[in-house]
mmCIF file of the C-alpha atoms, coordinates in Angstrom:
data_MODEL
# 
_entry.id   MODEL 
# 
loop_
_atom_site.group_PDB 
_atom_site.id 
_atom_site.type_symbol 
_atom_site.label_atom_id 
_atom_site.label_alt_id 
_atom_site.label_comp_id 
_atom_site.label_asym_id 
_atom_site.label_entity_id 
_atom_site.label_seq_id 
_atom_site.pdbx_PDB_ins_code 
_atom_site.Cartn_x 
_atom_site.Cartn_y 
_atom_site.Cartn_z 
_atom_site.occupancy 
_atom_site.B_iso_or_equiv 
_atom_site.pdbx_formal_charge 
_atom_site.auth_seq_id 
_atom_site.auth_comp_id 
_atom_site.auth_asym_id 
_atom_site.auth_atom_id 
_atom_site.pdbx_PDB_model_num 
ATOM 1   C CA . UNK A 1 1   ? 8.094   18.088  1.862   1.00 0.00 ? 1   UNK A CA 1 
ATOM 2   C CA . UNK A 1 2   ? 12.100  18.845  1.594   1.00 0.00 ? 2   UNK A CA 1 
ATOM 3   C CA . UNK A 1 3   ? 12.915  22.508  1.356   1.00 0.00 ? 3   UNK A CA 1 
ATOM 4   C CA . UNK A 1 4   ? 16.755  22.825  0.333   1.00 0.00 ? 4   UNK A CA 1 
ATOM 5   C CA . UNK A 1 5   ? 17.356  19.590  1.950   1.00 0.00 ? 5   UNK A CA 1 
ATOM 6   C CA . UNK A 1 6   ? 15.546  20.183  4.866   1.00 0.00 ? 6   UNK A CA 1 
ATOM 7   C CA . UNK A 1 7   ? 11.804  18.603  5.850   1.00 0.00 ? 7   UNK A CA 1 
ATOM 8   C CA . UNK A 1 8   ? 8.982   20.993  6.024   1.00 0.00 ? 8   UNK A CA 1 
ATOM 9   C CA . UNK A 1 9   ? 6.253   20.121  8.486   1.00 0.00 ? 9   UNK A CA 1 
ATOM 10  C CA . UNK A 1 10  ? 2.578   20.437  7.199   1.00 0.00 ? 10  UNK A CA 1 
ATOM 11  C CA . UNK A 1 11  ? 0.095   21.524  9.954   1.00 0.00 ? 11  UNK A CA 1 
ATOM 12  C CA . UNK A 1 12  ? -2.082  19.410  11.028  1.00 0.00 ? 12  UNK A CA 1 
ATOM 13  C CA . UNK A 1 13  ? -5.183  21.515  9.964   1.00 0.00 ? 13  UNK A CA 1 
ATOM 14  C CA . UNK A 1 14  ? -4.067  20.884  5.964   1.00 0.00 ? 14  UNK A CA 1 
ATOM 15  C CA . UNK A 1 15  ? -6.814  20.340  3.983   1.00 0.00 ? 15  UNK A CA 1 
ATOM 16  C CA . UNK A 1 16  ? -4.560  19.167  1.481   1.00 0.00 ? 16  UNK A CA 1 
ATOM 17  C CA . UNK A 1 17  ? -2.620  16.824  2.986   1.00 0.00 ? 17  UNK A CA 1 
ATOM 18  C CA . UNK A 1 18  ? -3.888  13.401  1.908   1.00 0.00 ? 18  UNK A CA 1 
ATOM 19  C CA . UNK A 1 19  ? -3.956  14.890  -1.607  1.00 0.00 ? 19  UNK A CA 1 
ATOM 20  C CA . UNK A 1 20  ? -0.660  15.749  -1.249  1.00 0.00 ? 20  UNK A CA 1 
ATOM 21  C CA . UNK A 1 21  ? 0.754   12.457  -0.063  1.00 0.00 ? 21  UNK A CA 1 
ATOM 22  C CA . UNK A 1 22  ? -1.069  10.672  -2.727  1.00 0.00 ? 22  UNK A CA 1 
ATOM 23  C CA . UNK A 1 23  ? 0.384   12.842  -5.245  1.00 0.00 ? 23  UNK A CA 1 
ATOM 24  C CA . UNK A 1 24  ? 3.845   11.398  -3.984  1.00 0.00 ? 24  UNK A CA 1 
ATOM 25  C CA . UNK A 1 25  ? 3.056   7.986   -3.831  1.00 0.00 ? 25  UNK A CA 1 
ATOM 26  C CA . UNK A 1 26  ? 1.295   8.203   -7.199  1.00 0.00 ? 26  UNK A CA 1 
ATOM 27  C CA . UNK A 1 27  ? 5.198   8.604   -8.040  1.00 0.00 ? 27  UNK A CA 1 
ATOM 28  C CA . UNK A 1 28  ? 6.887   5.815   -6.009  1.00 0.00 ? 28  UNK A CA 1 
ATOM 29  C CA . UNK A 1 29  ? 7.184   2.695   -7.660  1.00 0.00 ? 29  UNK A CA 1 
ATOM 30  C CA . UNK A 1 30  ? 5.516   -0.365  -8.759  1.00 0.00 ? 30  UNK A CA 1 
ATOM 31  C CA . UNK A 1 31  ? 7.580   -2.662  -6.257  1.00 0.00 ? 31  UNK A CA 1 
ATOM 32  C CA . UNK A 1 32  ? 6.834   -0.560  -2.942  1.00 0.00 ? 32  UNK A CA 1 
ATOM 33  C CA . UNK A 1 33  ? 10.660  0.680   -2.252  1.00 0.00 ? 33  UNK A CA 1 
ATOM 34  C CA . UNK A 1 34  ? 13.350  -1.038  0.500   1.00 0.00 ? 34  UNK A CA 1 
ATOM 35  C CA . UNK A 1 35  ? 11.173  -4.604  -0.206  1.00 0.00 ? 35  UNK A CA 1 
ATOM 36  C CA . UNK A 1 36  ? 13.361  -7.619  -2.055  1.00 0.00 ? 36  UNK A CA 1 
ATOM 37  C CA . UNK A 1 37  ? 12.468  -10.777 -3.492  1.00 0.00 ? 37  UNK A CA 1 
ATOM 38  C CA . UNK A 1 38  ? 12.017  -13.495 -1.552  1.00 0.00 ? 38  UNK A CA 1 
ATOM 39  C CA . UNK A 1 39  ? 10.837  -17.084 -0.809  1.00 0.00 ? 39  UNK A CA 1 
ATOM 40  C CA . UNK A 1 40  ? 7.778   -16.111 0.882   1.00 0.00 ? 40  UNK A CA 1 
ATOM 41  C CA . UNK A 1 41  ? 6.582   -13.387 -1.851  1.00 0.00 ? 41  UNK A CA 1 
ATOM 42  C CA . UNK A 1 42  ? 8.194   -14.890 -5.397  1.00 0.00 ? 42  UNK A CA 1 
ATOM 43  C CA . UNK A 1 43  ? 5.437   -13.155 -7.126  1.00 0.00 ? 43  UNK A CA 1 
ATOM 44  C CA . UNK A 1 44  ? 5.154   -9.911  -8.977  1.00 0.00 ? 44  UNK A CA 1 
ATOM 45  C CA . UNK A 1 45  ? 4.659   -6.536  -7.095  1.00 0.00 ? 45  UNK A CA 1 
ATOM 46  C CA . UNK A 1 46  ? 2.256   -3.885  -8.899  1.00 0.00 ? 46  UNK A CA 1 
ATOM 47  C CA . UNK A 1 47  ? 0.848   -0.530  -7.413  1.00 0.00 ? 47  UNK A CA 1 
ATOM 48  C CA . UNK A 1 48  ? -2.754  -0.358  -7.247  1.00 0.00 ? 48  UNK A CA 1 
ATOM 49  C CA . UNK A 1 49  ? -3.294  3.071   -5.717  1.00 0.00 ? 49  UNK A CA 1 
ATOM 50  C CA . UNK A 1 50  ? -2.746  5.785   -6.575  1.00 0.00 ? 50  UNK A CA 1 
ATOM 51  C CA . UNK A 1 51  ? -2.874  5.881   -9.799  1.00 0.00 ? 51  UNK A CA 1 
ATOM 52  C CA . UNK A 1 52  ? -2.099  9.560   -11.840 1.00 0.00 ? 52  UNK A CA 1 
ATOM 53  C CA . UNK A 1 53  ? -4.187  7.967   -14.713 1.00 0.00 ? 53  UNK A CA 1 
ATOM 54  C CA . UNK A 1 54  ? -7.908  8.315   -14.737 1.00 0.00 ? 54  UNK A CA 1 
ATOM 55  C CA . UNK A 1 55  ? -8.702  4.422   -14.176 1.00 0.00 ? 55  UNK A CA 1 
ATOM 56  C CA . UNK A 1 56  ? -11.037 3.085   -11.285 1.00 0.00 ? 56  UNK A CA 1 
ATOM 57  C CA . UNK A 1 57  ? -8.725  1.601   -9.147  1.00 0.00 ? 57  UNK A CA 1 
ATOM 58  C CA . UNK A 1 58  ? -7.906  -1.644  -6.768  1.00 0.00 ? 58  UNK A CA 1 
ATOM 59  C CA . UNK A 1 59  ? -10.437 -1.340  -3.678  1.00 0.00 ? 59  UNK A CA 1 
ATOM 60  C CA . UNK A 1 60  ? -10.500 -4.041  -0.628  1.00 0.00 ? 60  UNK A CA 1 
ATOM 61  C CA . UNK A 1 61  ? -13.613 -5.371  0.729   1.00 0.00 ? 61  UNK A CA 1 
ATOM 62  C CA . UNK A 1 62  ? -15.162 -8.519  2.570   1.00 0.00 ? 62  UNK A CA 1 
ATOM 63  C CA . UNK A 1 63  ? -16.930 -10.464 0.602   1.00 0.00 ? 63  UNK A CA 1 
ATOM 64  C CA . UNK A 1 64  ? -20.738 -10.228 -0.096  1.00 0.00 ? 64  UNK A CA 1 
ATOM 65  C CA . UNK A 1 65  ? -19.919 -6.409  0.418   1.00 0.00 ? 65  UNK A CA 1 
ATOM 66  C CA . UNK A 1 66  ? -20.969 -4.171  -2.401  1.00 0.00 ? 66  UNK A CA 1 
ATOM 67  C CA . UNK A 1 67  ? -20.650 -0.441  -0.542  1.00 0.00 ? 67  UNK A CA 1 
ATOM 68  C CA . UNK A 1 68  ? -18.535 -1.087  2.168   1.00 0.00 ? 68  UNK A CA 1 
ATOM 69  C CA . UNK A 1 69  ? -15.323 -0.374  0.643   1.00 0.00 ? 69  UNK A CA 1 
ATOM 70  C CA . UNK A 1 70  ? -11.878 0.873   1.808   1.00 0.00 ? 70  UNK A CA 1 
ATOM 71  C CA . UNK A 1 71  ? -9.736  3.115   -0.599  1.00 0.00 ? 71  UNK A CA 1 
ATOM 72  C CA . UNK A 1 72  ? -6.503  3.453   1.092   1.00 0.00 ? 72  UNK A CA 1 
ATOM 73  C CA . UNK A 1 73  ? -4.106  6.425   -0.202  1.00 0.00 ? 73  UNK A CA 1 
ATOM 74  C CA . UNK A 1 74  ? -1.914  4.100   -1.240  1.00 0.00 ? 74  UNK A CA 1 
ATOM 75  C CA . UNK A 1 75  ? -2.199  0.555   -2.385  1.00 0.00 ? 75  UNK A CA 1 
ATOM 76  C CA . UNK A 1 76  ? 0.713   -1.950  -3.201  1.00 0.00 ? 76  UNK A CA 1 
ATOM 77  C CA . UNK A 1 77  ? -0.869  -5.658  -4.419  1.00 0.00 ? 77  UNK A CA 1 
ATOM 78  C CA . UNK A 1 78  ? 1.350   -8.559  -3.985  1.00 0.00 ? 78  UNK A CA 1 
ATOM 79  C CA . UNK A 1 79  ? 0.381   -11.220 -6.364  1.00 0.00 ? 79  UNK A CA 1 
ATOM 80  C CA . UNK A 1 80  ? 0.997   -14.931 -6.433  1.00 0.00 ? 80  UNK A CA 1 
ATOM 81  C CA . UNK A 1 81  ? 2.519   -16.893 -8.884  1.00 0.00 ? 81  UNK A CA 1 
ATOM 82  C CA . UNK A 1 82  ? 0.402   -19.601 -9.397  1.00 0.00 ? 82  UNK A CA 1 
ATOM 83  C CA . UNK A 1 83  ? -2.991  -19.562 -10.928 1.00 0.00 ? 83  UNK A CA 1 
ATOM 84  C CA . UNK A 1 84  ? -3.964  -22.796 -8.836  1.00 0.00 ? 84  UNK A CA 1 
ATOM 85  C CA . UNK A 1 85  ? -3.743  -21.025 -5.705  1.00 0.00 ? 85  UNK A CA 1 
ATOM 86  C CA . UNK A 1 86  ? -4.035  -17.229 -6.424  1.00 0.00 ? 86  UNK A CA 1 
ATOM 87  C CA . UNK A 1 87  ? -4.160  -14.766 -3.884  1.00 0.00 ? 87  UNK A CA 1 
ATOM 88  C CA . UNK A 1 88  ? -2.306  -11.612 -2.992  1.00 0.00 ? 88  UNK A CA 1 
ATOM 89  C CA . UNK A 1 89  ? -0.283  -9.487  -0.285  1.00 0.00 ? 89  UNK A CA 1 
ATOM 90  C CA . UNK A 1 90  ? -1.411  -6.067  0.413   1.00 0.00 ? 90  UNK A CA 1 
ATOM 91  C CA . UNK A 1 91  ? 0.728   -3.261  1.901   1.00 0.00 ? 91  UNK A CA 1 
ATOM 92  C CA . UNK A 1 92  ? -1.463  -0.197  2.366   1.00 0.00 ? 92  UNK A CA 1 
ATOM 93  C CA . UNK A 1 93  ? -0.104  3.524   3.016   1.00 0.00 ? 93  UNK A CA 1 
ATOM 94  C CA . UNK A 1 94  ? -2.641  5.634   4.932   1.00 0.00 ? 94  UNK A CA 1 
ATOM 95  C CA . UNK A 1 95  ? -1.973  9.185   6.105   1.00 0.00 ? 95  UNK A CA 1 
ATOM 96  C CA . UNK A 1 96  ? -3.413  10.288  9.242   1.00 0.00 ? 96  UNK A CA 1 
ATOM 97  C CA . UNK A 1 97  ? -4.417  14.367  10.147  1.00 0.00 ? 97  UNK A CA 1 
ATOM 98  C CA . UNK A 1 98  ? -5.963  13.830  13.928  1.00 0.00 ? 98  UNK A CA 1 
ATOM 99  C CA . UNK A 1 99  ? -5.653  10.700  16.079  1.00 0.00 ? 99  UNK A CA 1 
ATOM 100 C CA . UNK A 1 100 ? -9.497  10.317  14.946  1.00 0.00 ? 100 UNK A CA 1 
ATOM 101 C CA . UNK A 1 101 ? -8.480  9.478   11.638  1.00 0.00 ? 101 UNK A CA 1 
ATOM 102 C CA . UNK A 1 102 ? -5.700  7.191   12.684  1.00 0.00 ? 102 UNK A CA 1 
ATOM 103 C CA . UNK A 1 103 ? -8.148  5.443   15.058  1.00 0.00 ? 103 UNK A CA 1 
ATOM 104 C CA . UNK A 1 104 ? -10.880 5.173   12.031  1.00 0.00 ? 104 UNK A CA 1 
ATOM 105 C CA . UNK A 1 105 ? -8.016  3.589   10.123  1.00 0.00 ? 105 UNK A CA 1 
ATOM 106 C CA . UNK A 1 106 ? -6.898  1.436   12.386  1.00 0.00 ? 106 UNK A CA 1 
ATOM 107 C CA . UNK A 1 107 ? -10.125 -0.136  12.925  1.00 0.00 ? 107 UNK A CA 1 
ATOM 108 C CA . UNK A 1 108 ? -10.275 -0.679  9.323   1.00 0.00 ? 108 UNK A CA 1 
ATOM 109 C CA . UNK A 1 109 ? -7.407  -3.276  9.493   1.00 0.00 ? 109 UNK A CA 1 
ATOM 110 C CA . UNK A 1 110 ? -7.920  -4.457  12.501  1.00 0.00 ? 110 UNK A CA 1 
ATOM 111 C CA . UNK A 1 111 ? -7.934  -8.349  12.937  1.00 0.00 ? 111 UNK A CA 1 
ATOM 112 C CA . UNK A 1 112 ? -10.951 -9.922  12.034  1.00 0.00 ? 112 UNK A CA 1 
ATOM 113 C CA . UNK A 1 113 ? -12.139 -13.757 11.213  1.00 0.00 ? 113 UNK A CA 1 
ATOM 114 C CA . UNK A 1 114 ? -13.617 -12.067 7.460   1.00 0.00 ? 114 UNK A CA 1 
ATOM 115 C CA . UNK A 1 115 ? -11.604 -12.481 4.905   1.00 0.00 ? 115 UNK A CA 1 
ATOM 116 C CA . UNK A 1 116 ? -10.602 -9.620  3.522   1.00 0.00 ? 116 UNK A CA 1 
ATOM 117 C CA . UNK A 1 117 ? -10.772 -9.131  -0.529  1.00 0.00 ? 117 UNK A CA 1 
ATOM 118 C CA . UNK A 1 118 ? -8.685  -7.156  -3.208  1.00 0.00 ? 118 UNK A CA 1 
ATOM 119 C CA . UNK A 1 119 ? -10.708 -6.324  -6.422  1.00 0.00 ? 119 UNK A CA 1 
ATOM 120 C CA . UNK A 1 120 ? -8.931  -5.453  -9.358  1.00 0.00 ? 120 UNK A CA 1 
ATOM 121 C CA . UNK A 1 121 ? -11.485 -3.978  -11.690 1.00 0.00 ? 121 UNK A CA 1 
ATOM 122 C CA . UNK A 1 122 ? -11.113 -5.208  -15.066 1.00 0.00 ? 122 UNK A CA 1 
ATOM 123 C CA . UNK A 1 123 ? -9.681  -1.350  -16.616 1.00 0.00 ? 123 UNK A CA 1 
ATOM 124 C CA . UNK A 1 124 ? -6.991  -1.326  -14.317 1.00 0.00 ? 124 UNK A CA 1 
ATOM 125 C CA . UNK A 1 125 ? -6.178  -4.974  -15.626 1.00 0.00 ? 125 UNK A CA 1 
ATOM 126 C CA . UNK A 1 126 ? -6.198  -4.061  -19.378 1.00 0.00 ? 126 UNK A CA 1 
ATOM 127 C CA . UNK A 1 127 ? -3.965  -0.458  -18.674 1.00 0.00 ? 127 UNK A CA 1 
ATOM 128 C CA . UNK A 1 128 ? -0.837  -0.530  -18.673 1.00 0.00 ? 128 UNK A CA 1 
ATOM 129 C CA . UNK A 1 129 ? 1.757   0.123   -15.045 1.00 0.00 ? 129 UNK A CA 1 
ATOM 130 C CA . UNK A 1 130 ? 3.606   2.963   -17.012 1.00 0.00 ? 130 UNK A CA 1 
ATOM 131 C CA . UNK A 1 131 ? 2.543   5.184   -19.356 1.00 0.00 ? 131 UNK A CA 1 
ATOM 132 C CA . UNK A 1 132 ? 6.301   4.274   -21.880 1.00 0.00 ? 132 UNK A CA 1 
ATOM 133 C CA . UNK A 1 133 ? 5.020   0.787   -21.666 1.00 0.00 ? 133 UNK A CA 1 
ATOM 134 C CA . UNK A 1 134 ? 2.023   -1.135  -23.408 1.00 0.00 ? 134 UNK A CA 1 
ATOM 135 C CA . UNK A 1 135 ? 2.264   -4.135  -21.610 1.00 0.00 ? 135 UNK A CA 1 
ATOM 136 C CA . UNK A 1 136 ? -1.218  -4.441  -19.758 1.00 0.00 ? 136 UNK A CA 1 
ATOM 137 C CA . UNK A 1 137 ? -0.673  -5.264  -15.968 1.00 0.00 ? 137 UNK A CA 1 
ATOM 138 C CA . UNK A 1 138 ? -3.037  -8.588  -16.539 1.00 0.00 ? 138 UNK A CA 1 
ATOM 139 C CA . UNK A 1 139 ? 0.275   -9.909  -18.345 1.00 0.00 ? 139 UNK A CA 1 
ATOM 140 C CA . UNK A 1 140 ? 2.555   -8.516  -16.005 1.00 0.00 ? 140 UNK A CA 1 
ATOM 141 C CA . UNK A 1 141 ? 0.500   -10.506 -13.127 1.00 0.00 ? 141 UNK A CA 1 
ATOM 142 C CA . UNK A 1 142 ? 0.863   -13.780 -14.388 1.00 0.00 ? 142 UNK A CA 1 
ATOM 143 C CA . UNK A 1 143 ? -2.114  -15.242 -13.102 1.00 0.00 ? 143 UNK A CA 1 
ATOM 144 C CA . UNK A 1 144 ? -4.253  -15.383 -16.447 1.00 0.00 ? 144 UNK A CA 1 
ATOM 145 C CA . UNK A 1 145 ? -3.772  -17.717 -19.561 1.00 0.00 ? 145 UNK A CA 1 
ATOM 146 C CA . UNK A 1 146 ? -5.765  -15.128 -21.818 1.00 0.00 ? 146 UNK A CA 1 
ATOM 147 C CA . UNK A 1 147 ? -7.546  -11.468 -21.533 1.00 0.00 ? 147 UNK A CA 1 
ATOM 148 C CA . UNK A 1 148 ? -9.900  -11.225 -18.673 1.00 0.00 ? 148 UNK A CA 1 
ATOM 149 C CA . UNK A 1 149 ? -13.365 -9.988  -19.376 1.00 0.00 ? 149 UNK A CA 1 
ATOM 150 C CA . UNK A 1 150 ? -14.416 -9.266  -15.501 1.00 0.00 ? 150 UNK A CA 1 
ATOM 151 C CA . UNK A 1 151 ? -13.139 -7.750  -12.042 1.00 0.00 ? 151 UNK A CA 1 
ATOM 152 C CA . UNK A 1 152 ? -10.330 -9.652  -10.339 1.00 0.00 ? 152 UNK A CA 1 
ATOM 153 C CA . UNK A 1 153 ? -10.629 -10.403 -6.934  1.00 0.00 ? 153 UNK A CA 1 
ATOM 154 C CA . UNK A 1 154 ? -8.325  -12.388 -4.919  1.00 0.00 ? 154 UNK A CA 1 
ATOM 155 C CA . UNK A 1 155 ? -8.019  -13.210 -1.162  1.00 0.00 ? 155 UNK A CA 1 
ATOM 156 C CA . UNK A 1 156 ? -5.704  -11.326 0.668   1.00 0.00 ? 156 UNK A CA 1 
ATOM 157 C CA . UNK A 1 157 ? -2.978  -13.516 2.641   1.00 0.00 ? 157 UNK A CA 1 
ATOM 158 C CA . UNK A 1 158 ? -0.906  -10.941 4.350   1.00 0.00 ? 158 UNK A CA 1 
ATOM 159 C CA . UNK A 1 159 ? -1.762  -7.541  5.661   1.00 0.00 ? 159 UNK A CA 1 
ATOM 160 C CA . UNK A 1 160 ? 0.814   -4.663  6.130   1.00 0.00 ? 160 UNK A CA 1 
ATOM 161 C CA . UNK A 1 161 ? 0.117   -1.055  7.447   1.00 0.00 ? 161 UNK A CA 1 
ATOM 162 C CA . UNK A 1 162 ? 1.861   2.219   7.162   1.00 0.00 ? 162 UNK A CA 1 
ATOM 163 C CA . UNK A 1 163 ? 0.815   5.053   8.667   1.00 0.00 ? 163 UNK A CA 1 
ATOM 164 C CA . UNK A 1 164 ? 1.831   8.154   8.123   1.00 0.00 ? 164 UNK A CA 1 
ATOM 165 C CA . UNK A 1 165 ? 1.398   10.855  11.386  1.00 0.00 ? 165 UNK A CA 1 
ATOM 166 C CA . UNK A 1 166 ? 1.336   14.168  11.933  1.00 0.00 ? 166 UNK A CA 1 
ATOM 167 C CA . UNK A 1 167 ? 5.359   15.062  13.898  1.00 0.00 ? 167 UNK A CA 1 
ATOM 168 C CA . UNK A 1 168 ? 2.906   15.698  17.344  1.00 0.00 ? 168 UNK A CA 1 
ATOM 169 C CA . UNK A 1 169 ? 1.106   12.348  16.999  1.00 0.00 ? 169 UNK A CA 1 
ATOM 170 C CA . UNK A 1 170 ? 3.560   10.395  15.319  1.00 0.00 ? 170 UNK A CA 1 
ATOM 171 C CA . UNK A 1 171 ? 6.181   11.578  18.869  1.00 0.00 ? 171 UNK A CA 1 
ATOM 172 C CA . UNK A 1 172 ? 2.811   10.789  21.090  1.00 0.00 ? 172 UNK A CA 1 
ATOM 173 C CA . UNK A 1 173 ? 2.124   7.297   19.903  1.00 0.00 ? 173 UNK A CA 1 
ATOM 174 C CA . UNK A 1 174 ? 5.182   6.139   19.558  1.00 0.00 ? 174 UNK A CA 1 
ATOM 175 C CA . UNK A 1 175 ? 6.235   7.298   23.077  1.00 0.00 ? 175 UNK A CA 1 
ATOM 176 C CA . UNK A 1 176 ? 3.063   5.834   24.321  1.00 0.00 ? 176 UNK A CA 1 
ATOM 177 C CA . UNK A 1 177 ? 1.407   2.907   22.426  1.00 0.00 ? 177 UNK A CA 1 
ATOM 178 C CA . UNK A 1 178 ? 1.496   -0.487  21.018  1.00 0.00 ? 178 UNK A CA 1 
ATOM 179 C CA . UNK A 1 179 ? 1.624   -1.152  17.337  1.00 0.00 ? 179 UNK A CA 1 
ATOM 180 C CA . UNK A 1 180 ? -0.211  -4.639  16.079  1.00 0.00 ? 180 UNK A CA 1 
ATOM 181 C CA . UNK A 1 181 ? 2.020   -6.817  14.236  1.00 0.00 ? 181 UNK A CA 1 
ATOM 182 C CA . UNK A 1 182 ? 0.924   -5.817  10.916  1.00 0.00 ? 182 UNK A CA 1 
ATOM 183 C CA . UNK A 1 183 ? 1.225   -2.098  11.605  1.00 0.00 ? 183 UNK A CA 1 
ATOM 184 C CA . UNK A 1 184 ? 4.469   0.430   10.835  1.00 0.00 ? 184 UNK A CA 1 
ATOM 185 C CA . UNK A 1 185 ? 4.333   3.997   11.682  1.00 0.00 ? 185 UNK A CA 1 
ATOM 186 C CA . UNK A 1 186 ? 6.803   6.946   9.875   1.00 0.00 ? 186 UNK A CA 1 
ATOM 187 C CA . UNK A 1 187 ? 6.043   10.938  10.174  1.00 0.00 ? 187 UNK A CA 1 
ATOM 188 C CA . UNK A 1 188 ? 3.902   12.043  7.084   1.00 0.00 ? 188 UNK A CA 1 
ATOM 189 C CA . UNK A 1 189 ? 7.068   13.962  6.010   1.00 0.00 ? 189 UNK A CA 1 
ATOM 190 C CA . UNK A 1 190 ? 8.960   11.243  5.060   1.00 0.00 ? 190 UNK A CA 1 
ATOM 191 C CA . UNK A 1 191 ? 5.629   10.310  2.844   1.00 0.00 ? 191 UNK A CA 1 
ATOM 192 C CA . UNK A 1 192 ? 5.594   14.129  1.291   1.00 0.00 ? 192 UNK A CA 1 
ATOM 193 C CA . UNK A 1 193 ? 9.136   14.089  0.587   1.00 0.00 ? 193 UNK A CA 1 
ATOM 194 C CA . UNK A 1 194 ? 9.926   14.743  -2.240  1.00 0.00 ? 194 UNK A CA 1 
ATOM 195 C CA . UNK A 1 195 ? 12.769  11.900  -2.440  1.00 0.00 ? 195 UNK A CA 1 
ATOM 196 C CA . UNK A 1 196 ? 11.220  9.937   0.322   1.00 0.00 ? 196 UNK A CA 1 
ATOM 197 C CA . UNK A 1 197 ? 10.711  6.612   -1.853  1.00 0.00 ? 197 UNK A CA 1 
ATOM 198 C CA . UNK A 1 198 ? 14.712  7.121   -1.834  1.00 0.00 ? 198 UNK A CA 1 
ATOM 199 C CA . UNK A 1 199 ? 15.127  7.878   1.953   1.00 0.00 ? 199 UNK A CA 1 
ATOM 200 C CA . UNK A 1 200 ? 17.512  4.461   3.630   1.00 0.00 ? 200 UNK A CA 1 
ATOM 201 C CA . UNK A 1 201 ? 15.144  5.135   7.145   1.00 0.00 ? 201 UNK A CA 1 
ATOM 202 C CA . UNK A 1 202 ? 12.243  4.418   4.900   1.00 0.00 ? 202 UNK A CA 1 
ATOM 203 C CA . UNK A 1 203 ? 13.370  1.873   2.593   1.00 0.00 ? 203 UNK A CA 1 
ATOM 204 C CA . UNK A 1 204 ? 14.400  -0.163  5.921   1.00 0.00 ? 204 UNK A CA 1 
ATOM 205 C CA . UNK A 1 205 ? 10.937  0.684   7.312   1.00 0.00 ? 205 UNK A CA 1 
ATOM 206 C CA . UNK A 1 206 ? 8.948   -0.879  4.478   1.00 0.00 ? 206 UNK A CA 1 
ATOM 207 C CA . UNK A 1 207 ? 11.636  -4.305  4.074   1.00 0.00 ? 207 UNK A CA 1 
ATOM 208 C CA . UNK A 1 208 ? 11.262  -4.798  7.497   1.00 0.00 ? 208 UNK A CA 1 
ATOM 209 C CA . UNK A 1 209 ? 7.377   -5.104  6.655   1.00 0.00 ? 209 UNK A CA 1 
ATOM 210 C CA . UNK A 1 210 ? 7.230   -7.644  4.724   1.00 0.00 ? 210 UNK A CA 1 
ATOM 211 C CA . UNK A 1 211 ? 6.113   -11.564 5.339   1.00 0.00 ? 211 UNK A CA 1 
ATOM 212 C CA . UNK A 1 212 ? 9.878   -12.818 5.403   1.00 0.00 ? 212 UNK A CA 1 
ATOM 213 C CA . UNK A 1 213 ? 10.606  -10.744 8.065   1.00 0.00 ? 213 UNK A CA 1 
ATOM 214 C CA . UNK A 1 214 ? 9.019   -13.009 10.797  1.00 0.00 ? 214 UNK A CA 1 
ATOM 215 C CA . UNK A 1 215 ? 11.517  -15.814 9.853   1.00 0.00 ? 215 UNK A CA 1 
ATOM 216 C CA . UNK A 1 216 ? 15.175  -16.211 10.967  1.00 0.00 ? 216 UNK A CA 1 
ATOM 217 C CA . UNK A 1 217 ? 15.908  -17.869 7.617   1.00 0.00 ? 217 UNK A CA 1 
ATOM 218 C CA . UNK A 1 218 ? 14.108  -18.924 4.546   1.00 0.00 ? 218 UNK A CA 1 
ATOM 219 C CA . UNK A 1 219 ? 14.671  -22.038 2.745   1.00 0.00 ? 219 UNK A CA 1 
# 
């Protein structure tokens, strides 16, 4: 939270804390900020969570699953361009209060031979990304040739966490541990800012996790 221009830090005890970093991702935008376009995702970007309209939004899950769900606090849905070989790229924004929640979450992304599953349920689909604009996102996906009548769900080829951690934690872990590859790690200030969709440390945070960034160069 900035404070005339200064970052406030939220105790760790904040019960309101997750709602208040969904609150300002519910106001980022529909490309996650500091990613570009590029070879490797051509496709179009849309936000699936949070979402400050009352619509039942995107959930993952593995497949066969019907309660075993995971609702990140925020949800950015890569999808592919072509409807012959759809899938999607996830990049998921979780904010940790205790190192038991950031081990809980962790867990929940770990690597695993399952394939992992992003539903789009079929409201989300037929609502628009912005409430000044009446395109529905299922146009702005490109994956249909008419108005879907069910749930979407799509495979997800490439996972990307960021966590956001308490200033104590976030200092701990990144003094002591090992992120996975798929993991990024920011203080949960920079998620409360008020401006922190605008921040350069962040934006270069969130290009750097991306599925280009693996690659010296791209064809």
């Amino acid at each position: 939270m900035r404070v005339q221009g200064e970052l406030l830090h939220v105790p760790p005890s904040s019960p309101s804390l997750d709602r208040q970093v969904r609150t300002r991702l519910g106001q980022w935008p529909q490309r996650p900020p500091g990613s570009v376009p590029s070879a490797k995702q051509p496709g179009t970007w849309l936000r699936g969570r949070p979402d400050p309209s009352p619509v039942l939004q995107p959930f993952l899950k593995y497949p066969g699953g019907t309660h075993m769900r995971t609702l990140p606090d925020g949800l950015w849905l890569h999808f592919g361009p072509d409807p012959q070989e759809p899938y999607c790229d996830i990049l998921c924004v979780e904010a940790c209060s205790s190192m038991t929640n950031l081990l809980d979450k962790r867990s929940r992304f770990a690597p695993n031979t399952s394939s992992l599953l992003a539903v789009c349920p079929l409201a989300w689909l037929l609502a628009p990304s912005q409430p000044d604009d009446d395109v529905p996102r299922w146009r702005q996906i490109g994956l249909f040739r008419q108005e879907p009548v069910r749930n979407l769900s799509l495979p997800v080829r490439d996972i990307r966490v960021l966590y956001g951690l308490t200033p104590r934690h976030y200092r701990g872990f990144a003094a002591n541990a090992m992120p996975h590859p798929h993991e990024y790690f920011c203080p949960i200030d920079a998620l409360i800012d008020a401006k922190g969709e605008e921040n350069p440390a962040m934006r270069a945070l969130i290009e750097r996790a991306s599925a280009s960034s693996s690659f010296m160069s791209l064809p």
